[in-house]
Each structure stands twice: as structure tokens, then as C-alpha cells.
TINU-134318 format. One record per residue (C-alpha): chain; residue number from 1; x, y, z. Coordinates in nm, 3 decimals. Each point is the difference from the previous one (the first is absolute). Layout:
ch	i	px	py	pz
A	NUM	X	Y	Z
...
END
This chain:
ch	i	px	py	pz
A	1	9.801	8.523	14.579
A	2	0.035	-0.079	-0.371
A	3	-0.287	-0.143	-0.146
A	4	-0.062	-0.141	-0.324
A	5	-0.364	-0.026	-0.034
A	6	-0.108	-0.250	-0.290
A	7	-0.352	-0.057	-0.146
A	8	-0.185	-0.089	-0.273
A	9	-0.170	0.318	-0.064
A	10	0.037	0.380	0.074
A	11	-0.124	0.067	0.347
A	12	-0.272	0.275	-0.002
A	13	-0.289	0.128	0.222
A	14	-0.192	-0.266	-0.196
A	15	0.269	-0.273	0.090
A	16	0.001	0.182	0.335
A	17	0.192	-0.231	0.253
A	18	0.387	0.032	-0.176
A	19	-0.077	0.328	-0.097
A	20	-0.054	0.115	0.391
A	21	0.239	-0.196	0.103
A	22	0.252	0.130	-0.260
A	23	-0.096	0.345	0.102
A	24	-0.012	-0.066	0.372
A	25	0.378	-0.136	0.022
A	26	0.138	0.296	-0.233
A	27	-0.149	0.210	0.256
A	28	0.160	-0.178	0.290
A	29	0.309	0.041	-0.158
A	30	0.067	-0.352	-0.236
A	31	0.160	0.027	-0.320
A	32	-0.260	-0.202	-0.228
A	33	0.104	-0.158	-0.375
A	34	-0.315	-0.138	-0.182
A	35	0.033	-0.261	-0.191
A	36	-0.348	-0.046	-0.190
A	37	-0.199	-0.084	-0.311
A	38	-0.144	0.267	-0.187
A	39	-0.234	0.065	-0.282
A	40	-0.073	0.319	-0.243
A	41	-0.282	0.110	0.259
A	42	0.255	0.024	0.287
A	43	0.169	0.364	-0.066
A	44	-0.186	0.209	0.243
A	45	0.081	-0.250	0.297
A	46	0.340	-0.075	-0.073
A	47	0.023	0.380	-0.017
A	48	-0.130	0.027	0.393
A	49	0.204	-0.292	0.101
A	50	0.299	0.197	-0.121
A	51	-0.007	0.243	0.224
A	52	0.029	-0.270	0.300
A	53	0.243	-0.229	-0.150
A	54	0.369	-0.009	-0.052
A	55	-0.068	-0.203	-0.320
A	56	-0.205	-0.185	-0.202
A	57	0.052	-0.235	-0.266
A	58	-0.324	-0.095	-0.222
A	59	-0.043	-0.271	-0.211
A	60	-0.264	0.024	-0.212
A	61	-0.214	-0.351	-0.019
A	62	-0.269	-0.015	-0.266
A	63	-0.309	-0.182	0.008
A	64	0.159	-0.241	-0.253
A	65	0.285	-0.088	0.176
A	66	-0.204	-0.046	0.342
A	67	-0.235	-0.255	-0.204
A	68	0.311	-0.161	-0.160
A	69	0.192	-0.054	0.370
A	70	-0.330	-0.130	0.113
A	71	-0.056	-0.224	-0.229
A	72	0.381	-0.174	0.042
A	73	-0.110	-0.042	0.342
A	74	-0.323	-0.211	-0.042
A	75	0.219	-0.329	-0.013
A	76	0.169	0.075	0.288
A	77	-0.090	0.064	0.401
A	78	0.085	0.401	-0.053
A	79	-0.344	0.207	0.087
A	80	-0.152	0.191	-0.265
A	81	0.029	0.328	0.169
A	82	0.329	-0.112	0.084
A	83	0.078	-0.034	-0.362
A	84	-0.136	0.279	-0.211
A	85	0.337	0.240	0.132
A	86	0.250	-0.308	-0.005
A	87	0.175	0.133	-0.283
A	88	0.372	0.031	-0.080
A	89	0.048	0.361	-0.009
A	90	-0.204	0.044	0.369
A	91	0.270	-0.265	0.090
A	92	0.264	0.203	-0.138
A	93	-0.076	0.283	0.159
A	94	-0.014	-0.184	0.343
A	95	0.298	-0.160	-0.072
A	96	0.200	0.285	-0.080
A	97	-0.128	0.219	0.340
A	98	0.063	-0.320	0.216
A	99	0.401	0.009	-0.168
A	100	0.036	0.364	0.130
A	101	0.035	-0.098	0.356
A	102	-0.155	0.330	0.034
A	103	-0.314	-0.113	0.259
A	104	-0.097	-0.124	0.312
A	105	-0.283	-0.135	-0.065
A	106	-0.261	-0.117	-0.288
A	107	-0.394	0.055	0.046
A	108	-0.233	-0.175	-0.256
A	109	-0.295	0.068	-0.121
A	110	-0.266	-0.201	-0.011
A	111	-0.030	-0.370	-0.113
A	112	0.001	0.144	-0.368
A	113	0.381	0.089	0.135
A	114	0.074	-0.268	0.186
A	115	0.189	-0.238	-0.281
A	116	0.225	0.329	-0.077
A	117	0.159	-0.021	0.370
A	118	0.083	-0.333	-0.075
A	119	0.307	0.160	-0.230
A	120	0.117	0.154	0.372
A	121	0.350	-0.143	0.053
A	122	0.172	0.274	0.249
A	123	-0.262	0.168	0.163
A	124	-0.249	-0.130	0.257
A	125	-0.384	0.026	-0.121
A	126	-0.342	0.087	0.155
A	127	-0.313	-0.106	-0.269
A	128	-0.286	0.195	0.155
A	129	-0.236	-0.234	-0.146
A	130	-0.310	0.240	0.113
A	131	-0.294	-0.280	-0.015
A	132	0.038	-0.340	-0.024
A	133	-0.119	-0.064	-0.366
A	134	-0.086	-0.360	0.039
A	135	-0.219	0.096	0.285
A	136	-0.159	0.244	-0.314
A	137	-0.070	-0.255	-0.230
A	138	-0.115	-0.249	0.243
A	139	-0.310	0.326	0.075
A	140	-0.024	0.060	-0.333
A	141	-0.080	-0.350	-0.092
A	142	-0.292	0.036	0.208
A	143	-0.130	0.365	-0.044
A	144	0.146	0.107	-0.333
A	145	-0.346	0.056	-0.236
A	146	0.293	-0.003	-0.253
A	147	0.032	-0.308	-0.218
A	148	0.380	0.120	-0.129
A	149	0.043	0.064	0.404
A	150	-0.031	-0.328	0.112
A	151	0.117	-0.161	-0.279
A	152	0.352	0.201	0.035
A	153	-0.031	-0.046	0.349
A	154	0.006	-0.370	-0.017
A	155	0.274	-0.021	-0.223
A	156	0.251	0.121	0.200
A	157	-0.155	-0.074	0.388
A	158	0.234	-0.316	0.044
A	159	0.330	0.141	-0.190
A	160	-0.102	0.353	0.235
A	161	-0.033	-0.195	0.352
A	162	0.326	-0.207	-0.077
A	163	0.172	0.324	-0.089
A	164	-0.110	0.152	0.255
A	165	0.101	-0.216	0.269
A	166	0.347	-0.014	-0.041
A	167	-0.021	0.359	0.022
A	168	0.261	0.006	0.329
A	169	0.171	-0.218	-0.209
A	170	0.174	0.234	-0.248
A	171	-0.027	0.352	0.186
A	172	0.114	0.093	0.359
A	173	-0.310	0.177	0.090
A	174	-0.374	0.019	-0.121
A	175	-0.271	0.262	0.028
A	176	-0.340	0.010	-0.023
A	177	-0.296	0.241	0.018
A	178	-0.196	-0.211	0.278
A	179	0.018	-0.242	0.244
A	180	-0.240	-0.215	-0.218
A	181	0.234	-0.007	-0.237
A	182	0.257	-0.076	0.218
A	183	-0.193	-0.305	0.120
A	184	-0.072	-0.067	-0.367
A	185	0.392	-0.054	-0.003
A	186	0.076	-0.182	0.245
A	187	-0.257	-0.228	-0.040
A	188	0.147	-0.090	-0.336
A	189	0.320	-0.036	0.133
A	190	-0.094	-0.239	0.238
A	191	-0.224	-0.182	-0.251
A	192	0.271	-0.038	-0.220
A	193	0.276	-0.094	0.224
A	194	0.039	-0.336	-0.031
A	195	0.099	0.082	-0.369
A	196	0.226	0.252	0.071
A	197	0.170	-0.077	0.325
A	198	0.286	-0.142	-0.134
A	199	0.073	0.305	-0.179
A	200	0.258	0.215	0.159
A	201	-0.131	0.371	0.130
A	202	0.155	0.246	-0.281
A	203	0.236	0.156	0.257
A	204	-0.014	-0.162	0.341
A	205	0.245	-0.209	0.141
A	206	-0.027	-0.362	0.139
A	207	0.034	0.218	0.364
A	208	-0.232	0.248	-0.068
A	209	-0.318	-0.174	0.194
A	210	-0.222	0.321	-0.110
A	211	-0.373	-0.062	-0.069
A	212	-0.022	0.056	-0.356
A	213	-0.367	0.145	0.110
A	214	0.138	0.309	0.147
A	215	0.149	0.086	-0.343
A	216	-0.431	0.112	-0.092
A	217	-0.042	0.299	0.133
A	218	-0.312	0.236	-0.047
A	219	0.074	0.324	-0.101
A	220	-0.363	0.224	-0.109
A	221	-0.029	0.237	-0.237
A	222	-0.034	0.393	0.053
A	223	-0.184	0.304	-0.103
A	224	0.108	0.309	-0.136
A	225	-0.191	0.163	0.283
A	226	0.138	0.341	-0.168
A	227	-0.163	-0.097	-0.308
A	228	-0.315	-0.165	0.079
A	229	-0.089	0.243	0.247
A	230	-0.368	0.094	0.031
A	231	-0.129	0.211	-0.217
A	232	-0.169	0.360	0.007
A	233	-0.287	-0.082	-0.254
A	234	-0.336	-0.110	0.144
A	235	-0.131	-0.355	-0.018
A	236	-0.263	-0.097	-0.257
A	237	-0.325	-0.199	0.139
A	238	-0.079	-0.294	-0.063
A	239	0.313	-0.109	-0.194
A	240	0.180	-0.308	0.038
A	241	0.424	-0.079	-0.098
A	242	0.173	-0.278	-0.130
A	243	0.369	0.115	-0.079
A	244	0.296	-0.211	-0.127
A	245	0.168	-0.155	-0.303
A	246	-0.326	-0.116	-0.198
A	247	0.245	-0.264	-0.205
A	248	0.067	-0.209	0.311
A	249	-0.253	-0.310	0.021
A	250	-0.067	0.046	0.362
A	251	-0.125	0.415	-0.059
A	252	-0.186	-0.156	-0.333
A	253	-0.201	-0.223	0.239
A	254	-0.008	0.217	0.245
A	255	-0.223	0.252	-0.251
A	256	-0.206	-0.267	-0.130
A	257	-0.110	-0.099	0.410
A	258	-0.084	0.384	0.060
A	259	-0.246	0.076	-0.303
A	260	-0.120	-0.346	-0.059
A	261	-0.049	-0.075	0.354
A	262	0.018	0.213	0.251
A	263	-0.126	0.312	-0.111
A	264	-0.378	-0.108	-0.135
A	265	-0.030	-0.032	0.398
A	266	0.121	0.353	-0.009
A	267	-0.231	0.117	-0.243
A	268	-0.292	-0.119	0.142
A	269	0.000	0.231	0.281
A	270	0.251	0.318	-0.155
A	271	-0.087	-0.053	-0.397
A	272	0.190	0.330	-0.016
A	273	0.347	-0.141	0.080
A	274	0.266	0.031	-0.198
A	275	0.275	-0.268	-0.074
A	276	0.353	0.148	-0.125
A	277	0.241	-0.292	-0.080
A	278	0.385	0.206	-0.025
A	279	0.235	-0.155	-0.111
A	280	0.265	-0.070	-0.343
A	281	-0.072	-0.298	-0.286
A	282	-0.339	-0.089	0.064
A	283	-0.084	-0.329	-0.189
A	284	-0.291	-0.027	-0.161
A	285	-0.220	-0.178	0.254
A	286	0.099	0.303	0.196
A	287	-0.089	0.282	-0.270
A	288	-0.313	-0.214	-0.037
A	289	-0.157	0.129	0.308
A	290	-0.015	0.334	-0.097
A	291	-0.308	-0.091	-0.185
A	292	-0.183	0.086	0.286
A	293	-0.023	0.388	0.025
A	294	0.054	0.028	0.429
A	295	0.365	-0.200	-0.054
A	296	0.353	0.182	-0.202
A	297	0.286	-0.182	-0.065
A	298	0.270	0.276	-0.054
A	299	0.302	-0.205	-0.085
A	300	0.328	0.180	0.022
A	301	0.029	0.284	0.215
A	302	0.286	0.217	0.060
A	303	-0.112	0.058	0.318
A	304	-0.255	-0.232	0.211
A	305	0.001	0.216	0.324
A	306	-0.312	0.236	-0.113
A	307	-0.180	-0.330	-0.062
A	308	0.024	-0.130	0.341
A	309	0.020	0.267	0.188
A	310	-0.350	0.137	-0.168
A	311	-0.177	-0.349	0.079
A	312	-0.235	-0.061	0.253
A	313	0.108	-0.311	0.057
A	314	0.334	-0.226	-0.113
A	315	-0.054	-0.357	-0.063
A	316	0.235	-0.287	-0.025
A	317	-0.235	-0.331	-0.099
A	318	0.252	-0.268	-0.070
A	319	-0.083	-0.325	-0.065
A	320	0.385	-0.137	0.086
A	321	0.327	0.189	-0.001
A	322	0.293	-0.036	0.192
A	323	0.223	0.258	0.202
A	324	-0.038	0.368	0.046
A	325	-0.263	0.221	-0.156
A	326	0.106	0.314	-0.122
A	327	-0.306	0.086	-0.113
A	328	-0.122	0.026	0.333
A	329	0.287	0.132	0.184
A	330	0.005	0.273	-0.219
A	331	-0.375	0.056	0.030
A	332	0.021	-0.001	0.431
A	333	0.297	0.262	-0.078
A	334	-0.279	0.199	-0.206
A	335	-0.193	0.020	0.307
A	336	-0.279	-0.207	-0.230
A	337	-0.201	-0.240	0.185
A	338	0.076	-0.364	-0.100
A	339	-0.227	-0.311	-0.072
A	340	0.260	-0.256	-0.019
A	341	0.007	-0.394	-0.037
A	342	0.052	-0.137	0.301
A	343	0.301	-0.186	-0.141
A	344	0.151	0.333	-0.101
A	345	0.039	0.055	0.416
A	346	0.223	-0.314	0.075
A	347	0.348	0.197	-0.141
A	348	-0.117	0.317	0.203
A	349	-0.057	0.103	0.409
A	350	-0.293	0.191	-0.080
A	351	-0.303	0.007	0.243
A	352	-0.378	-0.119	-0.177
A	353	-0.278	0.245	0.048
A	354	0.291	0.323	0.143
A	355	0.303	-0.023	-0.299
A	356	-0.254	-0.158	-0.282
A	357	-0.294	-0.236	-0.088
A	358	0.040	-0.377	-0.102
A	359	-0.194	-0.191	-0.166
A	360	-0.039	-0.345	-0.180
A	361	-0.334	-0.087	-0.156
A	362	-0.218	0.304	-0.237
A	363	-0.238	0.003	0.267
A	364	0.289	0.109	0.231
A	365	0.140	0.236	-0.246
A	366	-0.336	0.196	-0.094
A	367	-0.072	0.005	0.398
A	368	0.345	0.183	0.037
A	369	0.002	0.212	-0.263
A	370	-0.374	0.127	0.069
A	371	0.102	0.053	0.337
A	372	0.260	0.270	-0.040
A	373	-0.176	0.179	-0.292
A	374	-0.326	0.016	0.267
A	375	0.205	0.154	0.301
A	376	0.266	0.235	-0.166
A	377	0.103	0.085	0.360
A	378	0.089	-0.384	0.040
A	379	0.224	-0.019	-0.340
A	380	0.205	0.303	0.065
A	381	0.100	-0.154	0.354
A	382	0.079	-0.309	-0.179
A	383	0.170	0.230	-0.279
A	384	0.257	0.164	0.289
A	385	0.060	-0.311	0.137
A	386	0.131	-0.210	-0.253
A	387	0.208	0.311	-0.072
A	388	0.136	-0.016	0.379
A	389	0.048	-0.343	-0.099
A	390	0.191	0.002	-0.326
A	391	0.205	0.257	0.154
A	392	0.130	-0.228	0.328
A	393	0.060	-0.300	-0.198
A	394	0.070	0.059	-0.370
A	395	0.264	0.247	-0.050
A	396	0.243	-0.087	-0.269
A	397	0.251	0.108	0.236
A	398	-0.056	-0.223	0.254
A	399	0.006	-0.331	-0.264
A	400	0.306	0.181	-0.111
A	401	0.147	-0.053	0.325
A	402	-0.110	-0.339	0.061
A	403	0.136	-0.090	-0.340
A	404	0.333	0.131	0.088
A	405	0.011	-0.259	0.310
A	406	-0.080	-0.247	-0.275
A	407	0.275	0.100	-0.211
A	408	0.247	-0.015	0.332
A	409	-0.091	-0.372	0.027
A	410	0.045	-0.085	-0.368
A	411	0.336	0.150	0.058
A	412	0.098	-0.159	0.337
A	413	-0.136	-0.318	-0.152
A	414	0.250	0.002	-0.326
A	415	0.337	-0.107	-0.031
A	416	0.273	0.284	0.007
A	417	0.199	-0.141	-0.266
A	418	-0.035	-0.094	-0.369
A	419	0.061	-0.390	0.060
A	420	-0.334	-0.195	0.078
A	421	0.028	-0.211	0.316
A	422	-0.112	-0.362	-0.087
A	423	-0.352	0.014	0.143
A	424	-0.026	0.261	-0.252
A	425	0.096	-0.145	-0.338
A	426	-0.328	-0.165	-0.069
A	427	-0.191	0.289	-0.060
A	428	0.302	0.220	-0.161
A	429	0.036	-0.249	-0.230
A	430	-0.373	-0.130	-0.064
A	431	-0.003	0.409	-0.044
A	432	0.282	0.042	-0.228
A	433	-0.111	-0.302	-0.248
A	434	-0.353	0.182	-0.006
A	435	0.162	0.337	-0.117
A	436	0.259	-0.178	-0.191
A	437	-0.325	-0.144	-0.204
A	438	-0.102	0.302	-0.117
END
């Protein structure tokens, strides 16, 4: 198939989920265009995503601009993250790719996307909206220790769940990282469809009796199992792993619950353990704990895989998230033994106490994580078998191939002509006044 891929920032192995599935498709033999923002940081991934695609066209956004589009959409029912890429030369770029008549199908990125597939006249869309955001804001109203977290949060939770629910709406087929996400959906739709329900689907016809429910469908992220393979360097004692992007709210909090309250139960019986927090753009509140000589925060690393894979232990404390964790994927595919939150398990198939360790409370968490660095025989078994386990269920390959019968249904969905039956108009014109706005 011909793709155009569109999104509102370079995919990366820190943006991991377009990136594999970019990569993934070119290797099953799709001919990819990406269609993406970009800043001056971006060079060495647009350079790997070269090799994979047929194309890509960059426009660069700055941080100005992003504040500027967000800040024309504060009067209006537009999300925030929405917003900040809603610009007119994203547009044009989308625009001009959807003229060519050169694809099959569109996939977007991301709700940060999602208002950039609304400039789609000719080619049937998939948004893989990956979490449902709302869902997000709602956790991080309640579990954010972040004043600027909850406050952003509950700007934009109505204009987010609104959005979100007319998602089936304006593209032929959704994805999502989990089935609590999909729920998350579908519960909006449902919520909100007394207010919608006189709105015509954006390409069904009056015949097509379709539940637009099945349009949701979960597809999970993958590993580079090649990659994050385990490694030949021995494991440190008594030393405990938080990975991810340190920036994100949810990791930030995350931090804050390990040192502040889960590992003074740690302490008390191994005072020798050591905390390594890995992981790019620490804040401050982050950086802070470092104060204490048993915890580093390293910030950026080229390379995270000698940090987990030397740990005793990997941890994933989160006080609310939504979707797929990469962070522990990628530490199961490590063959690291994993302390997870218990909500972490609902978007995976994994088996507590054999694949990985769950936990909720700091009582929980220091019982787990003490229990693995006493009986080293016990961790490496858990090790190999949330390696077994990443490997059966989280090859990018496989998504790759469940995103391809996706992409067949978007397609099958669609009209095979340029003229929009009347069932259609609503949405190709609510879409084409939106875009015509800008």
C-alpha cells in the first residue's frame, strides 16, 4: 500500500509507537511518505527514518508558533494538544499529499495530529489516537503532585472528551494502545450521543447499518526484540530503575512516589540500595532528588539499555497513566525483573508473580522489590519470563500486521470516487470550513 503517514512530531525510539510502526510496514513491503513537524533537534531521526521511507516532508513548527495556534484555540472547542500543530503550512502540506491521489490510505498520529487529517479530502483516514487523553487528564486531576498538571489538565478535559468522542465521526477507523482506552472511547461516544446523533457518520451511508464501535480497534505496541535484547554485562545489587521521558507529568510523579515514598521502606531494611532514575529532561522536582547520595538522575542518554539491563530490579510506580508502557515492555525484553503498577497490567496479557510483579500501595512496592533482590534465583526466572513474554505478544511485526487489517477496513469503508455521498457531506464540509479557517 501507499501510505502517507502524518504527525505532529518526528517519530523516534523516544516517540517509539510511529516510529516501529513506520519501520515495521517498510519492512513488510509499504511505501511510507511522512508528513510531520520537525524542530532543529530532529536531524539524526529524520536521518534513520530516511532510510525506511519513500519521502518525507518536514515542516518545521517552533515553540512560538505552537503557543500562538494554541492560544487562537482557547475561544473555541479545538483541544490544546489538538491545537499547538494546527498551523497553515502543516495544512498545506496535507493538503497538497491528499491532491496527489498518490495513496491508499492516511494514518495519524496521535491526538496532537488528529485536526491535520481533518484537511483529508480523497483519501480514507485511520487516527491511531494511542490513549485516550481525556481519560489522562481525568487521572491526572487526581494524582498529578503537579500544580501546572492539573491546572492544564482541567483546561482542556471537557473540549478533550467532546473531541474525542466524535472520533468515528471524522475518520473511518480508530486505534488505540489498550482495551482501556478503547472503553475510554466508547464510553464517550455513547455519553455524548444524544448530541451528536444527528450528525451524519463522515463516510457511511444511510444503508450502511455498521456499529460505529467496531471502527476502535486495539492494536499494542512492539519491541525491538533485536534491540532490547538482554544484555552480556552483569547485574548490579541492590539497584533499582525508573526509565522513560522524565518531561512527561505521569514519569515526574512517578519519581517523586519512588524516593519520597516507597523507597524509605526500602532503606530500612537494604540502606545500601541504589535508586537510578534514566531518563531525558528531568524537571527540577526530579533533579531535586539527587540530593540524596543512594539516588542519580542521568537525564539524556544515548542509550538506556546498559541502565536497565545492569539493574537489579526495574520499577514502574505510576500514580495514573493511560495505555501501553514502554518503559516496561522494554524492560521484560531486557530480561529485567519488573515491579509494575498494577494499572500498568490492564493493556497487557502478562501473568502476576511468573511474567512480572504488581503492585499498588509503597508497602506493596518495597515488599516486591525486596523480594527479588533477596532471592536472585527468583528475579532471573521472572527476568526470562517476561522476555518469553514480550517476545509472544509484542513484536512490532505482529501490530504491523494487525494494522494492515485496519488499514483494509478504512479502505473498504471509503467511497471509491471523489464525489461525497450525502451522508457524507456533514463532516467534509464541517472539515473543509475548519481548514478553510486557517
Amino acid at each position: 500500500m501507499n501510505i502517507l503517514f502524518i504527525s505532529a512530531y518526528v517519530p523516534s525510539p523516544i516517540r517509539v509507537r510511529p516510529y516501529g510502526f513506520i519501520r515495521a510496514l517498510a519492512r513488510r513491503g509499504h511505501r511510507i511518505t511522512l508528513v510531520c513537524g520537525a524542530n532543529a533537534d530532529d536531524g539524526p531521526a529524520l536521518d534513520a527514518l530516511r532510510d525506511v521511507c519513500a519521502r518525507i516532508v518536514t515542516v518545521y513548527v517552533s515553540k512560538t508558533e505552537m503557543l500562538r495556534n494554541a492560544l487562537r484555540a482557547l475561544p473555541g472547542d479545538l483541544p490544546l494538544q489538538a491545537a499547538l500543530s494546527f498551523g497553515q503550512r502543516l495544512l498545506e502540506a496535507v493538503r497538497a499529499e491528499d491532491r496527489s491521489r498518490r495513496y491508499d490510505v492516511a494514518h495519524i498520529e496521535h491526538l496532537r495530529a488528529s485536526a491535520l487529517g481533518y484537511a483529508l479530502m480523497r483519501i480514507p483516514a485511520v487516527l491511531d489516537s494511542v490513549d485516550s487523553i481525556s481519560l489522562l487528564f481525568e487521572r491526572a486531576l487526581r494524582g498529578s503532585p503537579s500544580l501546572k498538571s492539573r491546572a492544564l489538565a482541567l483546561l482542556d478535559l471537557a473540549r478533550t472528551r467532546a473531541y474525542e468522542a466524535r472520533y468515528t465521526h471524522h475518520f473511518e477507523q480508530v486505534i488505540v494502545s489498550s482495551p482501556e482506552d478503547a472503553w475510554a472511547l466508547r464510553t464517550l461516544r455513547r455519553h455524548y450521543h444524544s448530541s451528536v446523533q444527528d450528525e451524519p457518520p463522515r463516510r457511511f451511508t444511510d444503508a450502511d447499518d455498521r456499529d460505529e464501535q467496531d471502527a476502535i480497534t486495539v492494536v499494542p505496541n512492539g519491541v525491538d526484540l533485536d534491540y532490547f535484547a538482554p544484555q552480556p554485562i552483569a547485574r548490579e545489587r541492590a539497584t533499582i530503575v525508573f526509565s522513560g521521558k522524565m518531561s512527561y507529568h505521569a514519569n515526574e510523579a512517578a519519581a517523586l512516589y519512588l524516593v519520597r515514598d516507597i523507597m524509605p521502606l526500602v532503606w530500612t531494611r537494604r540502606p545500601e540500595t541504589r535508586v537510578v532514575i534514566a531518563g531525558s529532561a528531568p524537571p527540577p522536582s526530579v533533579r531535586a532528588l539527587a540530593a540524596d547520595r543512594r539516588v542519580t538522575v542521568t537525564g539524556y542518554l544515548d542509550d538506556l539499555r546498559p541502565a536497565i539491563a545492569s539493574a537489579t530490579v526495574a520499577v514502574a510506580p505510576l500514580r495514573y497513566g493511560v495505555g501501553i508502557q514502554n518503559k516496561v515492555l522494554e524492560a521484560m525484553a531486557l530480561a529485567t525483573p519488573v515491579v509494575a503498577a498494577r494499572q500498568a497490567s490492564r493493556a497487557l496479557h502478562a501473568v502476576e508473580g511468573r511474567d512480572l510483579l504488581l503492585a499498588e500501595q509503597p508497602h506493596e512496592y518495597a515488599d516486591a522489590i525486596l523480594s527479588l533482590m533477596d532471592d536472585p534465583q527468583r528475579a532471573a526466572a521472572i527476568g526470562a519470563a517476561g522476555r518469553r513474554y514480550v517476545e509472544r505478544h509484542h513484536t512490532w511485526d505482529a501490530a504491523a500486521e494487525r494494522l494492515e487489517c485496519v488499514y483494509g477496513a478504512a479502505v473498504d469503508t471509503a467511497p471509491h470516487n471523489d464525489a461525497a455521498a450525502p451522508a457524507q457531506l456533514w463532516s467534509v464540509r464541517q472539515r473543509a470550513d475548519l481548514c478553510g479557517s486557517r
